[in-house]
mmCIF file as gemmi writes it, N, C-alpha and C atoms, coordinates in Angstrom:
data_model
loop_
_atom_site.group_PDB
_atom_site.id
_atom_site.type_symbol
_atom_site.label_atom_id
_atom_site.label_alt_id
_atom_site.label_comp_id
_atom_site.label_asym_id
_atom_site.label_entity_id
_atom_site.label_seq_id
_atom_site.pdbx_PDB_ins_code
_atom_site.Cartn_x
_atom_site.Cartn_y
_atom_site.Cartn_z
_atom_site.occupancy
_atom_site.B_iso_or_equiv
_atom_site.pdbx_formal_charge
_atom_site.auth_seq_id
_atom_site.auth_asym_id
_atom_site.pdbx_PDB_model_num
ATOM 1 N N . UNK Axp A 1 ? 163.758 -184.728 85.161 1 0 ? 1 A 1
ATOM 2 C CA . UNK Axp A 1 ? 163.505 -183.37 84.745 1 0 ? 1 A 1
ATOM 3 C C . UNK Axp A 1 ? 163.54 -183.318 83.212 1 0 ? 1 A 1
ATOM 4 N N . UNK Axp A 2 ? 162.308 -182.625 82.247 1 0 ? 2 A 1
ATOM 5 C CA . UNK Axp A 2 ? 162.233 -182.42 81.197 1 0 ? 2 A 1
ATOM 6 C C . UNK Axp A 2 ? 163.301 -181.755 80.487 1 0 ? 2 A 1
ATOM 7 N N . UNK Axp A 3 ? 163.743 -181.642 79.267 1 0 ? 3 A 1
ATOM 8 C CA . UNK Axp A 3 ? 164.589 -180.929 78.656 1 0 ? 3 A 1
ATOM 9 C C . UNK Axp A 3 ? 164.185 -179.293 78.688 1 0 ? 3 A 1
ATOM 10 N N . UNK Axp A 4 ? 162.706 -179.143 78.916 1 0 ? 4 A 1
ATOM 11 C CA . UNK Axp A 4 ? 162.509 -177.576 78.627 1 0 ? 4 A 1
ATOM 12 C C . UNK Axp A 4 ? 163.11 -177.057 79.591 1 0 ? 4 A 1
ATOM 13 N N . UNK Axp A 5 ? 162.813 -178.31 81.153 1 0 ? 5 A 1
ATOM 14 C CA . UNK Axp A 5 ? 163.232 -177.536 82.349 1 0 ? 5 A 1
ATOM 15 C C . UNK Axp A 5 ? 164.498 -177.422 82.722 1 0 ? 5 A 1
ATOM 16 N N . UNK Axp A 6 ? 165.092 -178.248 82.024 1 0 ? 6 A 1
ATOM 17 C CA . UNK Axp A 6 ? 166.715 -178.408 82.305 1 0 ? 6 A 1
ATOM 18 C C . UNK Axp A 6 ? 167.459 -177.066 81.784 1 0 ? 6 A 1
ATOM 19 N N . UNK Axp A 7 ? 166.718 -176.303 80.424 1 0 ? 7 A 1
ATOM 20 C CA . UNK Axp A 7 ? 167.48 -175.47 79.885 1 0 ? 7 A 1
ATOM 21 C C . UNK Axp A 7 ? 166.851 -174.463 80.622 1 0 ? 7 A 1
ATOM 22 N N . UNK Axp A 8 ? 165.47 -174.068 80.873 1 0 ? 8 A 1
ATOM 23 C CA . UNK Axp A 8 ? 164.864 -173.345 81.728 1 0 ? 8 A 1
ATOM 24 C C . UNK Axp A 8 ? 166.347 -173.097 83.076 1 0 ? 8 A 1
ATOM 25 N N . UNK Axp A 9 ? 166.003 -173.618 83.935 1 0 ? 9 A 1
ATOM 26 C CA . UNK Axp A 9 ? 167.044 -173.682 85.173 1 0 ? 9 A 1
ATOM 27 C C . UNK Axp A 9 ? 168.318 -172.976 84.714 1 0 ? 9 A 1
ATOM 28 N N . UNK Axp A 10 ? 169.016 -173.652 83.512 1 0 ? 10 A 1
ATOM 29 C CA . UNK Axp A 10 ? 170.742 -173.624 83.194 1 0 ? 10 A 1
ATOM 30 C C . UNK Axp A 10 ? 170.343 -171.881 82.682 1 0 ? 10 A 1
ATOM 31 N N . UNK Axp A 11 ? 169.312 -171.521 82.164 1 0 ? 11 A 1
ATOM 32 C CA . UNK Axp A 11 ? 169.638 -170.265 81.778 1 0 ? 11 A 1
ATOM 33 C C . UNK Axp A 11 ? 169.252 -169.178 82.627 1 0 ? 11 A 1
ATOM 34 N N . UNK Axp A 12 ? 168.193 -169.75 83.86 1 0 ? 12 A 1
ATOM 35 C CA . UNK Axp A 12 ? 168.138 -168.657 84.916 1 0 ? 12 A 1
ATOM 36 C C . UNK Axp A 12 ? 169.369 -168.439 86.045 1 0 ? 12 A 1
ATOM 37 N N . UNK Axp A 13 ? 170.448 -169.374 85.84 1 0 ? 13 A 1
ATOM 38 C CA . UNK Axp A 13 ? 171.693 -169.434 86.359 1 0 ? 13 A 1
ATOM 39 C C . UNK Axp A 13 ? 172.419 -168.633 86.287 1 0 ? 13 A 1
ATOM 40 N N . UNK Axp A 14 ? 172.394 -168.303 84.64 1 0 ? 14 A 1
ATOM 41 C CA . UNK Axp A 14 ? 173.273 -167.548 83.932 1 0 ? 14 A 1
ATOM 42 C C . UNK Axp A 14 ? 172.526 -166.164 83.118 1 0 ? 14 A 1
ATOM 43 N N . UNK Axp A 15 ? 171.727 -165.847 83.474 1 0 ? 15 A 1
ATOM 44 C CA . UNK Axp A 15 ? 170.999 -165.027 82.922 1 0 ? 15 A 1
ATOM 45 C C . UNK Axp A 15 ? 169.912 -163.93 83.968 1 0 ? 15 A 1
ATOM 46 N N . UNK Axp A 16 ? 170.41 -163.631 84.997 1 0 ? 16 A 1
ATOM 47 C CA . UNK Axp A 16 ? 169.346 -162.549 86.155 1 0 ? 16 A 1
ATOM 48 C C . UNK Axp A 16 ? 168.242 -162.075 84.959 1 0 ? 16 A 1
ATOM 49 N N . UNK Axp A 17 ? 168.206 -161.429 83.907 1 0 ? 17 A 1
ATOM 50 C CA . UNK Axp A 17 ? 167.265 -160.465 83.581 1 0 ? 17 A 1
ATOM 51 C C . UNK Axp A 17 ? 166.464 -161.636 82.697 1 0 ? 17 A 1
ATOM 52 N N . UNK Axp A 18 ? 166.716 -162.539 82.825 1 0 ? 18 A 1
ATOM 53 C CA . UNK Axp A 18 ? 165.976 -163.406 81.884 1 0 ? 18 A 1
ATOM 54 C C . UNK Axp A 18 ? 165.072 -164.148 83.117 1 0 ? 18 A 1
ATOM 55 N N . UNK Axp A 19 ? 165.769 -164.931 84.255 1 0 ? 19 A 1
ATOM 56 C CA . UNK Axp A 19 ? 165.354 -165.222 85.525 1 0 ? 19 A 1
ATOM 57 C C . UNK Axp A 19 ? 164.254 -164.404 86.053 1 0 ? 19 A 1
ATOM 58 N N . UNK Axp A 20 ? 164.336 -163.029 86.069 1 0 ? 20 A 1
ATOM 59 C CA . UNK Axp A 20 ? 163.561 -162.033 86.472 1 0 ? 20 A 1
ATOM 60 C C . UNK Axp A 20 ? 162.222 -162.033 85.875 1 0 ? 20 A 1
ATOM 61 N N . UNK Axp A 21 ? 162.426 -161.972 84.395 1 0 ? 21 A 1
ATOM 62 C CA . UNK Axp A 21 ? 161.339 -162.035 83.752 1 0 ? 21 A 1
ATOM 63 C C . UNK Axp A 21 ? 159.98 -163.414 83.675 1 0 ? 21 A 1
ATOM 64 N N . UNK Axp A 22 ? 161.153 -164.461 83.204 1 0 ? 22 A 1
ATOM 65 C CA . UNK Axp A 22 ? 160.357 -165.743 83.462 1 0 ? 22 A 1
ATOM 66 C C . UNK Axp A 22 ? 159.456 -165.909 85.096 1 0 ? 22 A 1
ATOM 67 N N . UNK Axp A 23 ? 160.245 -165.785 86.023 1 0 ? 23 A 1
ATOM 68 C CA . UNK Axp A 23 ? 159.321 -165.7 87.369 1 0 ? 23 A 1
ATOM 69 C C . UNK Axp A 23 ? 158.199 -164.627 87.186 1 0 ? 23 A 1
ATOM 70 N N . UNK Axp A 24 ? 158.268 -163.958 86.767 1 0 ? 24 A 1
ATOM 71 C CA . UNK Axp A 24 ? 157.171 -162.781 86.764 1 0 ? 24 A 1
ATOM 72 C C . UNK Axp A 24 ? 156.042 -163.452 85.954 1 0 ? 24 A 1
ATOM 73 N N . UNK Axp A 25 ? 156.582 -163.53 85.121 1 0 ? 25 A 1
ATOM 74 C CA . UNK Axp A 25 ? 155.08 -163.789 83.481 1 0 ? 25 A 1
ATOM 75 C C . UNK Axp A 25 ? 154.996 -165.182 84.003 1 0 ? 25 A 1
ATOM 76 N N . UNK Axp A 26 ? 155.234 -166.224 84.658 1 0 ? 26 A 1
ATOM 77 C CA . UNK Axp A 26 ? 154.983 -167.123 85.513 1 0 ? 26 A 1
ATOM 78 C C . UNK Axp A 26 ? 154.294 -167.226 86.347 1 0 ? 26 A 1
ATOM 79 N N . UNK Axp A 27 ? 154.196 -166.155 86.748 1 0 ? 27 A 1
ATOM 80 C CA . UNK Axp A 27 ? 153.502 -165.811 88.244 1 0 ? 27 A 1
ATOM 81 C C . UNK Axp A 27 ? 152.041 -165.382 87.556 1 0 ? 27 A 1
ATOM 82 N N . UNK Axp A 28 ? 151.912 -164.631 86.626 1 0 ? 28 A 1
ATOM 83 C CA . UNK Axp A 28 ? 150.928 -164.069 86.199 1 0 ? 28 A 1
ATOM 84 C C . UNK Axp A 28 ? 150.147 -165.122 85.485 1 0 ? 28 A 1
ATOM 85 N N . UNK Axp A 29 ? 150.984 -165.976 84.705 1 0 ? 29 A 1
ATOM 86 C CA . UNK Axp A 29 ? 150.42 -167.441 83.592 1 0 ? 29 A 1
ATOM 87 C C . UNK Axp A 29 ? 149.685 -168.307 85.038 1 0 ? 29 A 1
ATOM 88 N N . UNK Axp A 30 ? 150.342 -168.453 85.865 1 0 ? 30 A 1
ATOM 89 C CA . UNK Axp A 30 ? 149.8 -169.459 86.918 1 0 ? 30 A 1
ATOM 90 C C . UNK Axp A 30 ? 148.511 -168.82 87.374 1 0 ? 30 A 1
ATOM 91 N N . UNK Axp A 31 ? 148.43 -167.391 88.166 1 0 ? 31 A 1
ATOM 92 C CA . UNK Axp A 31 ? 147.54 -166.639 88.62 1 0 ? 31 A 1
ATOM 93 C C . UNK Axp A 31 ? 146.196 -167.099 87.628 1 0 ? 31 A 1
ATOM 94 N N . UNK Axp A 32 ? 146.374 -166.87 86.47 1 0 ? 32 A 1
ATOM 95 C CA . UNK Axp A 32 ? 145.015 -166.923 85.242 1 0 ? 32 A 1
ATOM 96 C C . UNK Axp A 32 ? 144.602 -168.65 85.349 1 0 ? 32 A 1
ATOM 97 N N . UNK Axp A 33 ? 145.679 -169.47 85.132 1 0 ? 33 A 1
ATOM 98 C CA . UNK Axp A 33 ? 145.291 -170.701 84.824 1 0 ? 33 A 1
ATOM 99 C C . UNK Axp A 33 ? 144.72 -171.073 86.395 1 0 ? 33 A 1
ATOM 100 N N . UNK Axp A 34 ? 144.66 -170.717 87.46 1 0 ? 34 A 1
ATOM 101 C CA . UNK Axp A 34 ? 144.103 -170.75 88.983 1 0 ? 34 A 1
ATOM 102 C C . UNK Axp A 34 ? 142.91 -170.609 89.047 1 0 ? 34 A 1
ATOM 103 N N . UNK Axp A 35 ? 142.686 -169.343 88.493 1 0 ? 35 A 1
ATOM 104 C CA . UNK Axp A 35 ? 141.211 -169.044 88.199 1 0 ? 35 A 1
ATOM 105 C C . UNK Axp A 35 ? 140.452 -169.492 86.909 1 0 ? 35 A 1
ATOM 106 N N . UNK Axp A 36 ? 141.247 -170.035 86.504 1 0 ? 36 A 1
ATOM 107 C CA . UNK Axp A 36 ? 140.243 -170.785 84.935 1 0 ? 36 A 1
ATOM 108 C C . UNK Axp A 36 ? 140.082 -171.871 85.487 1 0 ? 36 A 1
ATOM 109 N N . UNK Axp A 37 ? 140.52 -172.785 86.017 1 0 ? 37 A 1
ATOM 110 C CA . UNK Axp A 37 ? 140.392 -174.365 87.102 1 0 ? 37 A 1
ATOM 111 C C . UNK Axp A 37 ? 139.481 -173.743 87.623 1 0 ? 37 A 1
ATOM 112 N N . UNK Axp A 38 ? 139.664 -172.934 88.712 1 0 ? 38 A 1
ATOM 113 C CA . UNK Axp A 38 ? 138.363 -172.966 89.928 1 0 ? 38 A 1
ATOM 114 C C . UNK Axp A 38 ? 137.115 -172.207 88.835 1 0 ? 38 A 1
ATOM 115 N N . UNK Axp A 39 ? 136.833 -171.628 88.125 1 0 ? 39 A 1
ATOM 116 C CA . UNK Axp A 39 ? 136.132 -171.125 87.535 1 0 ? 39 A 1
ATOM 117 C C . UNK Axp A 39 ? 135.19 -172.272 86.776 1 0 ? 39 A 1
ATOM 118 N N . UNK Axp A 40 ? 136.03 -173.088 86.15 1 0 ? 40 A 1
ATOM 119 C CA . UNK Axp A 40 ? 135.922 -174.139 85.691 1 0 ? 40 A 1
ATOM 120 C C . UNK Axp A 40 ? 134.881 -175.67 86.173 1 0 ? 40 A 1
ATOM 121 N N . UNK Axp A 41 ? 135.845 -175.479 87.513 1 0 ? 41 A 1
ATOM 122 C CA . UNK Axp A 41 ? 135.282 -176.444 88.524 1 0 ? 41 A 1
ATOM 123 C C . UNK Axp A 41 ? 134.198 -176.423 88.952 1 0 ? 41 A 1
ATOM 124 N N . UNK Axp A 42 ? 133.65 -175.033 89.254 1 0 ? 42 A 1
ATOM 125 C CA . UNK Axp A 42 ? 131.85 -174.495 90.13 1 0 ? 42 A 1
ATOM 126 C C . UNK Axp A 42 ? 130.993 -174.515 88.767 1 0 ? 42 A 1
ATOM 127 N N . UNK Axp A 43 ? 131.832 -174.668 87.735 1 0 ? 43 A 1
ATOM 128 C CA . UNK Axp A 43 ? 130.785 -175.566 86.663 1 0 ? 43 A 1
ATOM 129 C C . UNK Axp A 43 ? 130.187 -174.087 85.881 1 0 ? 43 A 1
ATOM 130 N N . UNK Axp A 44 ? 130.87 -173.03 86.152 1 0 ? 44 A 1
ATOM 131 C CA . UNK Axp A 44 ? 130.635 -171.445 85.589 1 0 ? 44 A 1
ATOM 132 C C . UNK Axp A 44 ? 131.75 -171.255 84.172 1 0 ? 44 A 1
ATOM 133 N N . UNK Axp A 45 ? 130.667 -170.81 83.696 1 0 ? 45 A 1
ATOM 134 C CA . UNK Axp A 45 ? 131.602 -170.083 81.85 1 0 ? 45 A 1
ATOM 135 C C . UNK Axp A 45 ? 131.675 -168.822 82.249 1 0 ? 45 A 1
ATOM 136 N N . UNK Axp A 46 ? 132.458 -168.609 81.098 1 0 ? 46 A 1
ATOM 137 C CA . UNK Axp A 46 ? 133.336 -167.354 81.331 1 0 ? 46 A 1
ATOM 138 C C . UNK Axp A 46 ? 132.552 -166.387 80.976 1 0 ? 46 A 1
ATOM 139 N N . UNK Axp A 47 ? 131.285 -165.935 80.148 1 0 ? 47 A 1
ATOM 140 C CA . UNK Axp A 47 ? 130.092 -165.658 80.467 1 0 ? 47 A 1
ATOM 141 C C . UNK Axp A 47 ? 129.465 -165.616 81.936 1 0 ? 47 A 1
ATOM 142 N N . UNK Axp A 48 ? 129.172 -166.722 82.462 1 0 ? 48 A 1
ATOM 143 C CA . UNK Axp A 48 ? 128.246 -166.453 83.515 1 0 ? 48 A 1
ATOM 144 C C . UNK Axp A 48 ? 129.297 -165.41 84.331 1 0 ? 48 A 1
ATOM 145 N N . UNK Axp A 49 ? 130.398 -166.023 84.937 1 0 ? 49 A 1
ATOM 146 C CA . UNK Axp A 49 ? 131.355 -165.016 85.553 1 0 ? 49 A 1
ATOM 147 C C . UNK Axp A 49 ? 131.407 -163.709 85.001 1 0 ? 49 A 1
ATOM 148 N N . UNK Axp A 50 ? 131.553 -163.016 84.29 1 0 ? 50 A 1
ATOM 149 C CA . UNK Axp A 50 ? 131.39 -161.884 83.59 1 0 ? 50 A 1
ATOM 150 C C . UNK Axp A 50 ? 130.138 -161.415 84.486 1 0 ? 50 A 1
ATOM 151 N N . UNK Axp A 51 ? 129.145 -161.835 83.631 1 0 ? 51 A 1
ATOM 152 C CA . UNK Axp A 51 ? 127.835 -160.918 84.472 1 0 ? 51 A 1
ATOM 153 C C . UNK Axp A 51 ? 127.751 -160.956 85.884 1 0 ? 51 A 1
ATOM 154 N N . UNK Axp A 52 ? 127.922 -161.695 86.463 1 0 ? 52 A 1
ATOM 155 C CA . UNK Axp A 52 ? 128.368 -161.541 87.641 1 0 ? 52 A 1
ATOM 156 C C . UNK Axp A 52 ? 129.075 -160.306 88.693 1 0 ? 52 A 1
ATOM 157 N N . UNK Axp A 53 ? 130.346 -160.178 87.48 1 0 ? 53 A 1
ATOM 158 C CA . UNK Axp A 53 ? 131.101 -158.923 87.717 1 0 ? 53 A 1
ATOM 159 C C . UNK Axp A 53 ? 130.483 -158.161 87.196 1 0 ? 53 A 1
ATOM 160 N N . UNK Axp A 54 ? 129.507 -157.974 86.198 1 0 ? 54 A 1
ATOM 161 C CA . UNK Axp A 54 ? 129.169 -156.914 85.846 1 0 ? 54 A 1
ATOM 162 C C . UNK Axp A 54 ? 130.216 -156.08 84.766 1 0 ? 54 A 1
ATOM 163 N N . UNK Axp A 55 ? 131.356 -157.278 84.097 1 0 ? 55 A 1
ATOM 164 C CA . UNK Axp A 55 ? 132.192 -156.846 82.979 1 0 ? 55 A 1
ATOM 165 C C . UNK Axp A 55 ? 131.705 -157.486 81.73 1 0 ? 55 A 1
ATOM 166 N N . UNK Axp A 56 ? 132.578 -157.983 80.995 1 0 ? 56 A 1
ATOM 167 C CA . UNK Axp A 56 ? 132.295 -158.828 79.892 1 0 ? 56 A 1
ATOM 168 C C . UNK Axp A 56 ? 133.211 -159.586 79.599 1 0 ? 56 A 1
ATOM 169 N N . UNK Axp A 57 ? 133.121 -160.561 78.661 1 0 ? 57 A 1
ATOM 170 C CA . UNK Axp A 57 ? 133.47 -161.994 78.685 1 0 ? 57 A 1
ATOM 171 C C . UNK Axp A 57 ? 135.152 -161.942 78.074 1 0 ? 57 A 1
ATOM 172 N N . UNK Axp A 58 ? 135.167 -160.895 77.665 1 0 ? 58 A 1
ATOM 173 C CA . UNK Axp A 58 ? 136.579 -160.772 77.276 1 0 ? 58 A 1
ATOM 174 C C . UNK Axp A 58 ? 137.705 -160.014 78.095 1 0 ? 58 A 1
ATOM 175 N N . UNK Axp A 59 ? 136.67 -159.731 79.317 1 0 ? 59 A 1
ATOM 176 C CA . UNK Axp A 59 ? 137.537 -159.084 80.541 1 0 ? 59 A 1
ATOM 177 C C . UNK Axp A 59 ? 137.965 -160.623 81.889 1 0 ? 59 A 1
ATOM 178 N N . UNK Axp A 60 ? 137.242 -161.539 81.459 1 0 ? 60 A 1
ATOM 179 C CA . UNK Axp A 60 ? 137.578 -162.652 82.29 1 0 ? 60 A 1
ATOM 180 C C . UNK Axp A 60 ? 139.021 -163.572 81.134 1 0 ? 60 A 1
ATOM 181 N N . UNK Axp A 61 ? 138.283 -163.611 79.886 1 0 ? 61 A 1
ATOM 182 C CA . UNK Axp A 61 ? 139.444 -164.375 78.947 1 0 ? 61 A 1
ATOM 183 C C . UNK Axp A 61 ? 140.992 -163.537 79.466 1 0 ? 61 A 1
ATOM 184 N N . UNK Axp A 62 ? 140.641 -162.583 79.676 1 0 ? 62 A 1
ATOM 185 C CA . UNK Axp A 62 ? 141.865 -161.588 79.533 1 0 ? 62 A 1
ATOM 186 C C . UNK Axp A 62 ? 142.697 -161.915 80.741 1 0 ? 62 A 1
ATOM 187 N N . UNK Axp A 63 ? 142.285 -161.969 81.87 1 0 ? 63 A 1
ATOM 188 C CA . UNK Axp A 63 ? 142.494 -162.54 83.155 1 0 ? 63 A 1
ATOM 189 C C . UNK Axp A 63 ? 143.1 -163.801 83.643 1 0 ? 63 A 1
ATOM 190 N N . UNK Axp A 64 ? 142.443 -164.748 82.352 1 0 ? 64 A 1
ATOM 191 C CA . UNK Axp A 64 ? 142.454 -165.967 82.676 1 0 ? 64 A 1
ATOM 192 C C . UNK Axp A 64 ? 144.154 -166.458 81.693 1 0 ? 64 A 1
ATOM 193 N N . UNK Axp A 65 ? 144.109 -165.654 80.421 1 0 ? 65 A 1
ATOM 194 C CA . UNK Axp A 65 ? 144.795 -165.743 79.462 1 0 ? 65 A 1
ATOM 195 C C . UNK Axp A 65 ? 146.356 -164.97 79.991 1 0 ? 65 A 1
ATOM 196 N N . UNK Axp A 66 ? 146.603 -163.645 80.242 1 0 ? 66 A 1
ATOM 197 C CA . UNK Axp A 66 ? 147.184 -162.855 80.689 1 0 ? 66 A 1
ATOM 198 C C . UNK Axp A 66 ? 146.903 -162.413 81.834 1 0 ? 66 A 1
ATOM 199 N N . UNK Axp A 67 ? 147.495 -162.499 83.171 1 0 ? 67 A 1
ATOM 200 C CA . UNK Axp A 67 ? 146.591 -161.853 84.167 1 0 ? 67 A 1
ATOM 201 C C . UNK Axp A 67 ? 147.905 -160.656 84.885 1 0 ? 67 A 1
ATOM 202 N N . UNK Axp A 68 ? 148.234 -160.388 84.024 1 0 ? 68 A 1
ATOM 203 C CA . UNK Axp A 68 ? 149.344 -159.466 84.233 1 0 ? 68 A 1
ATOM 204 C C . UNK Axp A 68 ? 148.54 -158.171 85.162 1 0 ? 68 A 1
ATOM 205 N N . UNK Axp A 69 ? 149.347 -157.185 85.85 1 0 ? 69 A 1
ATOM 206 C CA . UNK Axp A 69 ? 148.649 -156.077 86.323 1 0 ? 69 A 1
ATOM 207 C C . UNK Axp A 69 ? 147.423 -155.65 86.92 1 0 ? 69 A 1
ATOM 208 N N . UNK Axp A 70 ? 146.546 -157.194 87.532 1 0 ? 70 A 1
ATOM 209 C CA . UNK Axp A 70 ? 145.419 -157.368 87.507 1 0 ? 70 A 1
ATOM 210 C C . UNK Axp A 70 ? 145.374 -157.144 89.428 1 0 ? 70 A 1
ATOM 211 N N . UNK Axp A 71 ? 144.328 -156.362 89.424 1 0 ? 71 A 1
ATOM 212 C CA . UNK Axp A 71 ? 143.941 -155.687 90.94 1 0 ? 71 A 1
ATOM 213 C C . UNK Axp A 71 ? 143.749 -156.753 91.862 1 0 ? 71 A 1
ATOM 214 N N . UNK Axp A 72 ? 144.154 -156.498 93.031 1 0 ? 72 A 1
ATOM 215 C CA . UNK Axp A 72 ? 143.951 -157.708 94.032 1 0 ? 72 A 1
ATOM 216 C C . UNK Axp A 72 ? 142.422 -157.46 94.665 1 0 ? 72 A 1
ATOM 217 N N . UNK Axp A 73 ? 142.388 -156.312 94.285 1 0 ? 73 A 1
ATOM 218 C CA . UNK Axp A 73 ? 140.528 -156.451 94.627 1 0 ? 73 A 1
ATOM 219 C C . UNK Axp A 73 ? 139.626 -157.057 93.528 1 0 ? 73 A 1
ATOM 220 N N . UNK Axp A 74 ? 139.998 -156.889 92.371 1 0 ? 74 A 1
ATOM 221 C CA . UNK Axp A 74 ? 139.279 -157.996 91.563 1 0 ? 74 A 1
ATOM 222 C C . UNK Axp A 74 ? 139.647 -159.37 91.318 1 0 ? 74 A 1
ATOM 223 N N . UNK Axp A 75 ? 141.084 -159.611 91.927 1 0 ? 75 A 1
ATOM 224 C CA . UNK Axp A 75 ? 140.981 -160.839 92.038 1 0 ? 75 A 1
ATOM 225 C C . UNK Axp A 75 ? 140.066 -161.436 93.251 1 0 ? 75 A 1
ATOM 226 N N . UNK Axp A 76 ? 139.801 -160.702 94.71 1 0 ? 76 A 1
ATOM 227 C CA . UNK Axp A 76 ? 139.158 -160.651 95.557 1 0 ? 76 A 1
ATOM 228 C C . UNK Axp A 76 ? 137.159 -161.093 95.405 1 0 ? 76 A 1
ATOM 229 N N . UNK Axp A 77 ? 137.26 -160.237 94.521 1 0 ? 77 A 1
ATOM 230 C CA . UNK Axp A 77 ? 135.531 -160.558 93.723 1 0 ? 77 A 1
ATOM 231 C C . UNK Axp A 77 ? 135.473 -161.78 93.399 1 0 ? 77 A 1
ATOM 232 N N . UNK Axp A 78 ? 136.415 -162.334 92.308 1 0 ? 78 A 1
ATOM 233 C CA . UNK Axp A 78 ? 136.605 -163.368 91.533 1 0 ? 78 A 1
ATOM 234 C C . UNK Axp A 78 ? 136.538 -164.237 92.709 1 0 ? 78 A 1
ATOM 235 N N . UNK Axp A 79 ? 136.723 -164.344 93.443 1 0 ? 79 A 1
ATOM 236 C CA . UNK Axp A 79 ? 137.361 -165.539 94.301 1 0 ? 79 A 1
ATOM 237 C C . UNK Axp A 79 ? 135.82 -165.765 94.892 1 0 ? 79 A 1
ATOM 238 N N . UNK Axp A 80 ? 135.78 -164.641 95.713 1 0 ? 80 A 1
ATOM 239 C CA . UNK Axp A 80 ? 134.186 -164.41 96.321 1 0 ? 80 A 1
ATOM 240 C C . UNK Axp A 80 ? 133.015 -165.385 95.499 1 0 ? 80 A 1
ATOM 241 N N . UNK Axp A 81 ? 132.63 -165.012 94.235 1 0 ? 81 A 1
ATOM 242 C CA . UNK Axp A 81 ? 131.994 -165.298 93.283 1 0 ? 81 A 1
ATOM 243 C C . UNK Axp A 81 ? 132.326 -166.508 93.06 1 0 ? 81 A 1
ATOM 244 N N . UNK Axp A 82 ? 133.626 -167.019 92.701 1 0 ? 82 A 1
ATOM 245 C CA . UNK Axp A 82 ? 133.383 -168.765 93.158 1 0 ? 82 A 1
ATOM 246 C C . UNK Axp A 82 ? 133.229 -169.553 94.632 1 0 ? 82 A 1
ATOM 247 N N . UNK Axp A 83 ? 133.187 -168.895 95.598 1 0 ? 83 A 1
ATOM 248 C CA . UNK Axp A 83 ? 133.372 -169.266 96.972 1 0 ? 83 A 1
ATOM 249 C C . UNK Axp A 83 ? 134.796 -169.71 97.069 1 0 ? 83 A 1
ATOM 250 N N . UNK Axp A 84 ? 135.676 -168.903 96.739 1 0 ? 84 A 1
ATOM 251 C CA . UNK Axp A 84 ? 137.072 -168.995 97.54 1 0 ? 84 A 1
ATOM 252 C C . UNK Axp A 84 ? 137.808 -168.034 97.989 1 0 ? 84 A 1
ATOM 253 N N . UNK Axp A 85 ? 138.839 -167.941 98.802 1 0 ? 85 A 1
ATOM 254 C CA . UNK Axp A 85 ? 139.333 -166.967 99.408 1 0 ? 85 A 1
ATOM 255 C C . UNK Axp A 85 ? 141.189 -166.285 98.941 1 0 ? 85 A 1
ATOM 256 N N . UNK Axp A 86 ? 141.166 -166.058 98.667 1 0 ? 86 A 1
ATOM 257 C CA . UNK Axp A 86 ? 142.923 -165.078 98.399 1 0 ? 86 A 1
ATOM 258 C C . UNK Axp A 86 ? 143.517 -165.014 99.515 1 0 ? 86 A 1
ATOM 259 N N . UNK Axp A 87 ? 144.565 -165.779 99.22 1 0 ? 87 A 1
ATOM 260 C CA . UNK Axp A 87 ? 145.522 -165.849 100.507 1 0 ? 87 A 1
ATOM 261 C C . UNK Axp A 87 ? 147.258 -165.216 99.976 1 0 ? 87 A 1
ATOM 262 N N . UNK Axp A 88 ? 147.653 -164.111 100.234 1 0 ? 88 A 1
ATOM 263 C CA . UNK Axp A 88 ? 148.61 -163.431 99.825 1 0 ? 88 A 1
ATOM 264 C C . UNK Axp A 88 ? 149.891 -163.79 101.052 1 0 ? 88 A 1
ATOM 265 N N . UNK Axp A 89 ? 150.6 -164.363 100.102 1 0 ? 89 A 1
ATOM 266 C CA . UNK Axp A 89 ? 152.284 -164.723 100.937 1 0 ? 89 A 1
ATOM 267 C C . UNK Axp A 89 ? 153.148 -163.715 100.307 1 0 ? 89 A 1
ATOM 268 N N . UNK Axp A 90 ? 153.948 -162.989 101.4 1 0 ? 90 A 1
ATOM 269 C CA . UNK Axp A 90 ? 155.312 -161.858 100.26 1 0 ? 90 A 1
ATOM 270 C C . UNK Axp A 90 ? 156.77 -162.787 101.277 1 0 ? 90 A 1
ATOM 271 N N . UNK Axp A 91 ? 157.418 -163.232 100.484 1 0 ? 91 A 1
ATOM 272 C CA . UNK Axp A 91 ? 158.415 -163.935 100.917 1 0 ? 91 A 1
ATOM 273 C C . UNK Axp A 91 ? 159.665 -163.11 100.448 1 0 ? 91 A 1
């Protein structure tokens, strides 16, 4: 285990509101970098995706970069538009 992750861990131990936060903006950093891979992969820029949606290219960066607060129906499109599907787990 890396040193980032070692202190990562030791401080979500000791720290709930810090724990809280990191899982969240985690969740959201992973969500974007998911769709920049598969986006990536079908060989589509962040341009072509855009028109697609019918947004613009700084509404996919935004997504991909931050995907904080972002609708499960447009993640739904997104997925569509590369040929993949959203599979939602609440544990």
């Amino acid at each position: 285990m890396s040193d980032l992750k070692k202190y990562i861990e030791k401080r979500k131990g000791r720290d709930a509101k810090f724990s809280k936060k990191f899982e969240e903006g985690y969740g959201d950093f992973k969500i974007g970098v998911m769709f920049r891979m598969t986006r990536e992969k079908a060989g589509m820029t962040q341009e072509q995706l855009a028109h697609k949606l019918h947004t613009k290219k700084s509404a996919i960066s935004r997504i991909e970069n931050h995907a904080q607060d972002i609708r499960l129906s447009t993640l739904q499109k997104i997925a569509m538009i590369l040929g993949k599907k959203i599979h939602v787990v609440i544990q």
